[in-house]
C-alpha positions in Angstrom: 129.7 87.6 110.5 126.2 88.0 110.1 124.3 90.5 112.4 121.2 90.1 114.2 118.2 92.3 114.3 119.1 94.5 117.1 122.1 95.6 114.6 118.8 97.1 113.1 118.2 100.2 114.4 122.0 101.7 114.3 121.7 100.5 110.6 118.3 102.5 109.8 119.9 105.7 111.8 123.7 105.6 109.5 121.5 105.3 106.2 118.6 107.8 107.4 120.6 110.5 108.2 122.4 110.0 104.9 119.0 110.2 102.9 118.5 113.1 105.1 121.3 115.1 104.5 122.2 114.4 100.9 119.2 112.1 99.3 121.3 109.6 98.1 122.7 106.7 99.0 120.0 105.4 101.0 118.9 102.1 98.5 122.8 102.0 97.3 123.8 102.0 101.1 121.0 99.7 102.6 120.7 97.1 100.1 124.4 95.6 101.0 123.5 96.2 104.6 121.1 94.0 104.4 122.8 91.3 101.9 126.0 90.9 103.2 125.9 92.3 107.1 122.2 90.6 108.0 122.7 88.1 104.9 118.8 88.8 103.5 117.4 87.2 100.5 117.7 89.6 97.6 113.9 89.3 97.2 113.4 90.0 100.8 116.0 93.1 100.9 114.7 94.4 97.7 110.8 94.5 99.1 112.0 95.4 102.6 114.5 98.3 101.6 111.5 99.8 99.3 109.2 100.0 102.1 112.3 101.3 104.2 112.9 104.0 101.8 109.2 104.9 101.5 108.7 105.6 104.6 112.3 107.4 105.7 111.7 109.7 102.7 108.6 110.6 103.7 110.3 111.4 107.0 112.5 114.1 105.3 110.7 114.5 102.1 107.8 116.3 104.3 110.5 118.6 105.9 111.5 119.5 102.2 108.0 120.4 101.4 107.4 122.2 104.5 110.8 124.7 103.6 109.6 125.0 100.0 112.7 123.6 99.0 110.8 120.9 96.2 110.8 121.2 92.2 107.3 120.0 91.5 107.9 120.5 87.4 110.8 118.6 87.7 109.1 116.1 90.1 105.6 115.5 87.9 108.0 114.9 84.8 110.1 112.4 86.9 106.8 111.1 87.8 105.0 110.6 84.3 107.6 108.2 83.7 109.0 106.5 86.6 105.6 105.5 88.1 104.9 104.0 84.6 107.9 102.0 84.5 107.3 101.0 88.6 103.9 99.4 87.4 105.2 97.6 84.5 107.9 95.8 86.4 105.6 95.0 89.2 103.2 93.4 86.6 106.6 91.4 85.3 107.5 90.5 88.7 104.3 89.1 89.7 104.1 86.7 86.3 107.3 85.0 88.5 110.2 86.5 86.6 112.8 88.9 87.9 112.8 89.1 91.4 113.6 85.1 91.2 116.7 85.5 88.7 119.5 86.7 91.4 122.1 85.8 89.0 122.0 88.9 86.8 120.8 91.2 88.9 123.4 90.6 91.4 125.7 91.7 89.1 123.8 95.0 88.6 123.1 95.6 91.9 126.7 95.6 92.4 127.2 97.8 89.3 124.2 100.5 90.0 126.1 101.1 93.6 129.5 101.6 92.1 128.1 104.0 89.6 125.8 105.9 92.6 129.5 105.9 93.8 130.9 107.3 90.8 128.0 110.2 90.1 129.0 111.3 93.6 132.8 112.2 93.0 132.1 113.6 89.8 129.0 115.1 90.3 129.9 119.1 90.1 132.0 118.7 87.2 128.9 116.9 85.4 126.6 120.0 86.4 129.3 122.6 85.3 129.7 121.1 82.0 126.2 120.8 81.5 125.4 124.4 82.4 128.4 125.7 79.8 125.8 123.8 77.4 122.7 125.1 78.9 123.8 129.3 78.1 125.5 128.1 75.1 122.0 126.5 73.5 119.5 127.4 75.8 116.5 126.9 73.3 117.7 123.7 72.2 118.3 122.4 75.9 115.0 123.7 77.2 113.2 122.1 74.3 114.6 118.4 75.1 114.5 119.1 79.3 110.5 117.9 79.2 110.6 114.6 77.4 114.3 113.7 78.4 113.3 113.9 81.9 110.6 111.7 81.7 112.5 109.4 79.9 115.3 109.7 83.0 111.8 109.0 85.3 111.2 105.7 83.4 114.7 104.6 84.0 114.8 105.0 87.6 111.3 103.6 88.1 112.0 100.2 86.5 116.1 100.2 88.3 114.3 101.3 91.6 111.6 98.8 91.6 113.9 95.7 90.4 116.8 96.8 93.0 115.9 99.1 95.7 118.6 101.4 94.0 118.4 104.4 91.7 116.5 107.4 93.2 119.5 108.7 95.4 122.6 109.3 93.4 121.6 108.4 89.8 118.3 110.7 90.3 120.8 113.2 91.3 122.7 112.5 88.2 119.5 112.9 85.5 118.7 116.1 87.5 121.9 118.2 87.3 122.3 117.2 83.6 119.1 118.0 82.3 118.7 121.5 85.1 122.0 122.5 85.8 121.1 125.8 86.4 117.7 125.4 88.7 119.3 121.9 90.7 121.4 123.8 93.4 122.4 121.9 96.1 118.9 122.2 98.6 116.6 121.9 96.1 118.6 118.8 94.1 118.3 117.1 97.5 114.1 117.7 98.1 113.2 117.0 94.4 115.3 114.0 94.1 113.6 113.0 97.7 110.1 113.7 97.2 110.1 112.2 93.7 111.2 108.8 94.7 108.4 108.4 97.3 105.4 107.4 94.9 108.2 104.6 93.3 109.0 103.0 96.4 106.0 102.9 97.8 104.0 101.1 94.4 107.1 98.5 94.3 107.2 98.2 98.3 103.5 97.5 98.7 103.6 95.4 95.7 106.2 93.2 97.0 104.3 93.1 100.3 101.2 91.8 99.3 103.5 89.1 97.3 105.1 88.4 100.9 108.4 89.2 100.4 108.7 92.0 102.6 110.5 91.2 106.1 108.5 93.3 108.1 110.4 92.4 111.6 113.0 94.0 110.1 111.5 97.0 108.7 110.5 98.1 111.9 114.2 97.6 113.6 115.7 99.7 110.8 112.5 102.2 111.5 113.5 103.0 114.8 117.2 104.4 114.1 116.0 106.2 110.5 112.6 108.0 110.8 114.5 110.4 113.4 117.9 110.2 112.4 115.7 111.4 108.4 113.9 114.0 110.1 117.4 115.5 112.0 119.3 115.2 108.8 117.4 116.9 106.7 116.9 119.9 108.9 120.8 120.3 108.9 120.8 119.9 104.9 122.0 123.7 104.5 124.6 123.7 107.4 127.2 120.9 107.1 129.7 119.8 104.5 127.5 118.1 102.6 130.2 117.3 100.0 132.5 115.5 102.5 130.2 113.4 103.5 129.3 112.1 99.7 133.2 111.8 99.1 133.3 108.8 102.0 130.1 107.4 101.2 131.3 107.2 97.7 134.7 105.4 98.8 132.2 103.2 100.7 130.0 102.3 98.3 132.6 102.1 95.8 134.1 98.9 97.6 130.9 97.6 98.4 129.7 98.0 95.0 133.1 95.9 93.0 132.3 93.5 95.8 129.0 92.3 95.0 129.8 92.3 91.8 132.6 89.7 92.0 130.0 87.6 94.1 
């Protein structure tokens, strides 16, 4: 069954508060939303759910900033290279490639969302194995920690911009490897946040001007996620933060193998 627009807001408020609370999921949550419940281009979704997550993280990225709660090392390093890779892709998408070739990236759609599932299961174990490494070599660690992370920026910018997906739960992922000890909980959340804002908001505008963007729906979803953002990440310190990753990882762990067997 295929939802209408007034499905919109409830849709933006479920994936706000999410982004809010645990900044991930969002792109990994929305973009089936929109392709299987309101049955969207993947062109459309991907330029729409940018824009979407631009705006909601800006929502909770500015209460981040406001509790001090924001890396900005980590977040200029993440930077130098994911808003380098955003640009490139954006040039490649407007010589008609890409965006137009929903055969593979379908498939990796599907497969960035059932990893963003996985990262969030086994998340802590990553971090504690990482930090055994981290006191074990911390020279050699904090030598690599600069370039690697840049590196991690490029790879989000360019899965971001191609799929609306990446800056959540695989952000989440480069960030407890490569600063196990600096990326608790709180902090993990802002940074990861507040770095993806720039991305989404090059590859959403771009996509705009190319007119992909369906911007009846961006203001339905809107309504439910700006405030249902702003309430979540307020809470971010007083709920059980890791429950609520455990079912959206079920979640997007079905939704993920099922869009991949489209």
């Amino acid at each position: 069954m295929i939802l209408d627009l007034t499905w919109g807001p409830l849709a933006g408020t479920i994936v706000g508060l999410i982004v809010g609370l645990t900044g991930v999921g969002g792109g990994a949550l929305m973009a089936p939303i929109l392709l299987i419940g309101f049955g969207m281009e993947l062109q459309t979704v991907v330029a729409t759910d940018l824009l979407f997550a631009t705006i909601t993280k800006i929502a909770a990225g500015g209460m981040h900033i406001r509790n001090q709660l924001v890396d900005w090392q980590i977040v200029k390093r993440l930077w130098l290279g994911s808003i380098t890779a955003t640009v490139m892709v954006v040039i490649y998408v407007q010589s008609g490639h890409l965006i137009h070739s929903p055969t593979w990236i379908m498939p990796l759609l599907g497969l960035l969302i059932l990893v963003s599932a996985i990262s969030l299961i086994f998340e802590k174990r990553l971090q504690a194995r990482q930090t055994t490494r981290r006191i074990a070599m911390p020279t050699q660690f904090k030598t690599m920690q600069g370039s690697m992370t840049t590196v991690a920026g490029g790879i989000l910018g360019a899965l971001i911009t191609m799929t609306s997906i990446g800056a959540g739960a695989l952000g989440a992922v480069f960030l407890r490897a490569l600063y196990p000890l600096r990326m608790q909980p709180a902090p993990l959340v802002a940074s990861d946040t507040v770095h993806a804002i720039p991305v989404s908001l090059i590859g959403g505008l771009s996509f705009l001007v190319m007119g992909y963007t369906d911007l009846t729906m961006l203001g339905f979803l809107l309504l439910g996620s700006i405030p249902a953002a702003l309430i979540g990440s307020s809470l971010v310190n007083r709920v059980p933060v890791r429950l609520i990753k455990l079912l959206l990882a079920l979640i997007l762990s079905i939704v993920g193998i099922k869009l991949m067997l489209l």
